[in-house]
C-alpha positions in Angstrom: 121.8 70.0 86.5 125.0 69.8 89.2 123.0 67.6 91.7 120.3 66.0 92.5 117.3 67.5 93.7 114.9 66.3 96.9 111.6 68.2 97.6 110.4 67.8 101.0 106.7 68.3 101.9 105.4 67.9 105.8 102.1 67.3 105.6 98.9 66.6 107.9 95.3 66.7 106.5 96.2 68.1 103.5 94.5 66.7 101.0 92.8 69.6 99.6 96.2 71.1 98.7 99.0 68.7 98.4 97.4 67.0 95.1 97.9 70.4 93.1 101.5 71.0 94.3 102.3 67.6 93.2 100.9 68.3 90.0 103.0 71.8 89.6 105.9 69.7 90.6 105.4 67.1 87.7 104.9 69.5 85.7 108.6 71.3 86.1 110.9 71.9 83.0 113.4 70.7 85.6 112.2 67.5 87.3 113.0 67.0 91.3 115.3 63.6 91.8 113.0 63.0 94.8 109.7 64.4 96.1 109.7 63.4 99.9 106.4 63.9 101.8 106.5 63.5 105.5 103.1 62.8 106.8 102.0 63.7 110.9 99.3 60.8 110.6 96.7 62.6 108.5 92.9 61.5 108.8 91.9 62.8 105.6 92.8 61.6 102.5 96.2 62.7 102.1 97.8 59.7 102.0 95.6 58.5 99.1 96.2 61.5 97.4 100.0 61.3 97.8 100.5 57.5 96.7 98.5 57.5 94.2 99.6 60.1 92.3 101.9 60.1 89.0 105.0 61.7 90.4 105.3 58.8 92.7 106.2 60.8 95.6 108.1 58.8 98.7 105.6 58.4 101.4 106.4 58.4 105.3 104.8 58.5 108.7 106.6 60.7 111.7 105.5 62.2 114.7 103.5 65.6 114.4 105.1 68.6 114.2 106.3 70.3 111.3 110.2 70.6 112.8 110.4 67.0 113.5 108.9 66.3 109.4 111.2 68.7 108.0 114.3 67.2 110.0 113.1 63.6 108.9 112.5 64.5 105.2 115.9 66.0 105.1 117.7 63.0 107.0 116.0 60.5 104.2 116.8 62.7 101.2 119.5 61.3 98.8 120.0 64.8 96.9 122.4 67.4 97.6 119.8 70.2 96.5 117.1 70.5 99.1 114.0 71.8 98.2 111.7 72.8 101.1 107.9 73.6 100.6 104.6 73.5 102.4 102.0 71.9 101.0 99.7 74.3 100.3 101.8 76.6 98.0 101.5 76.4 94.1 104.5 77.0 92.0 104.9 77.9 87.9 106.4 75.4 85.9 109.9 77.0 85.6 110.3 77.2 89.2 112.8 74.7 89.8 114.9 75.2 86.8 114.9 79.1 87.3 115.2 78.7 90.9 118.4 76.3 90.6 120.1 78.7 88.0 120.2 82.1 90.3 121.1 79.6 93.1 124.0 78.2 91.2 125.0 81.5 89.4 125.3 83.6 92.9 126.8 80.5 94.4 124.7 80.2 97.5 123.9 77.8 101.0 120.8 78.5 101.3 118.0 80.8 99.9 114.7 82.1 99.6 111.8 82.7 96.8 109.5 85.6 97.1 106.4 84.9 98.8 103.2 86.2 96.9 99.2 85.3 98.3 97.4 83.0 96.4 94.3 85.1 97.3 91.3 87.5 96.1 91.5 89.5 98.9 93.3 92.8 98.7 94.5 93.0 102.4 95.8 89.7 102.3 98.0 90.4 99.0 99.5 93.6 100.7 100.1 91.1 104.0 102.4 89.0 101.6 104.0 92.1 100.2 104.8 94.2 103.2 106.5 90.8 104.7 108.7 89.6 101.4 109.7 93.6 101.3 111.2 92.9 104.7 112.9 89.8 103.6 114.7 91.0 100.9 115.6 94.8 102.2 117.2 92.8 105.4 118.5 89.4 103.2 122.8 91.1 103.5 122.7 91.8 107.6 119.8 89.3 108.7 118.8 86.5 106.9 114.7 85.7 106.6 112.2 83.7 105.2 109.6 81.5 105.7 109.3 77.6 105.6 106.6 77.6 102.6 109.7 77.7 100.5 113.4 77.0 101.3 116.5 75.9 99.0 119.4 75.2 100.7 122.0 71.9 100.2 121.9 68.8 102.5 125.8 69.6 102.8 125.1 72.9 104.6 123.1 71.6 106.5 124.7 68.8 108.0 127.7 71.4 108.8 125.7 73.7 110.5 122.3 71.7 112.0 118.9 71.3 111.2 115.9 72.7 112.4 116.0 73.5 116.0 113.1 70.7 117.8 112.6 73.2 120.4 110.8 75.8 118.7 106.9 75.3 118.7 106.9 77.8 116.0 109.3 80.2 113.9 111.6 77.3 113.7 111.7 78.3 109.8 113.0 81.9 110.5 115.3 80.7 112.9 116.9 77.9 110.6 117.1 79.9 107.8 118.6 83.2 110.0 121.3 80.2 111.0 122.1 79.1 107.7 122.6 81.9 105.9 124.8 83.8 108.6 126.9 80.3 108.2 127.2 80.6 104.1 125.5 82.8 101.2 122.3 83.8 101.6 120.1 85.2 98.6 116.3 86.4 97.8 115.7 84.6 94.1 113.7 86.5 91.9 111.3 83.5 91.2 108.3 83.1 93.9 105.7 80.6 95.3 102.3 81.2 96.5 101.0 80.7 99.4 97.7 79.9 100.8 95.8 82.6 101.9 94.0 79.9 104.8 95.4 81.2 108.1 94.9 84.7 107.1 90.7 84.3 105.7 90.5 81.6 109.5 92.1 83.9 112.1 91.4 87.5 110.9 94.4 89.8 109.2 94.9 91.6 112.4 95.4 88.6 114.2 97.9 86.5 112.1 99.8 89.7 111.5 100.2 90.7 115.5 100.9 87.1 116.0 103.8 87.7 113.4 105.2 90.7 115.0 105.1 89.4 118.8 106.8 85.8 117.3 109.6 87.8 115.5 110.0 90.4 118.4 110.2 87.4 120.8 112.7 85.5 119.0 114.8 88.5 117.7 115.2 89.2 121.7 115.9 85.6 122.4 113.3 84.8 124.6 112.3 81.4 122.7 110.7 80.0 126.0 108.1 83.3 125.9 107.3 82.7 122.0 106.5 78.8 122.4 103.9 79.8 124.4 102.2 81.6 121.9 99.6 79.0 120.1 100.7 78.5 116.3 98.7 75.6 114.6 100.1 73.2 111.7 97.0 71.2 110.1 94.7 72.8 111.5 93.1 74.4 108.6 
């Protein structure tokens, strides 16, 4: 291993999910340095879950939103490697190590895994598909990915900023579009999954037009339009 390794985790009434990730994180062939979760004052359990468990995670309180966590968890991380994951996705147990090899080998800033649904339901699955296709057919001329999963180095992004506070939502796209048009940017061949929640909540149709106006919006620059659009974290 080159460097250390943190994994940051912004969290807020997760406590049905974070407890698994946490175990698919001890479970790694390549161990994390660090695990850092950033709690938005949960009201659940989370915070039981969290300190009590084996990997001894790093617990801290910060105001809600998941922009502010992420820019916290990365200003208290001690690794070069960042690691950035919701707290609802499951990984297998050579993520990490596999991960950290391609990102070494093709010498990258920042990167993505593919995103598959951790779901039953067909529609949902080909949701997941149709939008990691995009990602990696546009990964050379524009940069995307989502903030379930994101490997980048604390390095690059102390040269080139963290995630931008004034986005209410699709601050993961536009960080990671940033990033990788400042350095090497790469689609890995490993993958996460990611709960199928917002999608079985708020219909298909919905989450999926809400998708398209964010990306439309914020592809046009018009940032003040999309932060009106309503985009819950926690709220699941």
């Amino acid at each position: 291993m080159k460097h250390k390794i943190s994994v940051i985790i912004p969290t807020l009434n997760e406590e049905k999910y974070i407890g698994n990730l946490l175990d698919d994180l001890s479970n790694q062939t390549l161990l994390p340095h660090e695990v850092i979760v950033v709690d938005a004052k949960s009201v659940d359990k989370t915070k039981k879950v969290v300190t009590t468990h084996k990997l001894k995670p790093i617990f801290h309180i910060h105001k809600k939103g998941v922009v502010h966590q992420r820019n916290f968890g990365i200003a208290q991380s001690t690794g070069e490697i960042i690691i950035l994951m919701d707290a609802d996705v499951r990984i297998n147990e050579k993520f990490i190590e596999n991960s950290l090899h391609q990102f070494y080998k093709h010498d990258l800033h920042i990167a993505c895994p593919n995103y598959r649904a951790d779901s039953k339901h067909p529609d949902i699955k080909l949701c997941f598909a149709f939008i990691n296709s995009i990602f990696v057919v546009t990964q050379k001329f524009a940069p995307s990915g989502a903030g379930m999963c994101i490997i980048t180095t604390k390095s690059h992004v102390i040269k080139h900023g963290g995630f931008d506070e004034t986005y209410n939502a699709y601050e993961d796209w536009e960080f990671i579009r940033r990033l990788g048009r400042k350095g090497k940017f790469k689609i890995l061949k490993t993958y996460v999954k990611g709960s199928d929640r917002r999608f079985v909540k708020e219909g298909v149709i919905k989450v999926m037009s809400q998708y398209t106006i964010l990306t439309l919006l914020h592809c046009l620059k018009m940032k003040r339009v999309a932060n009106k659009i309503p985009y819950k974290f926690g709220g699941y």
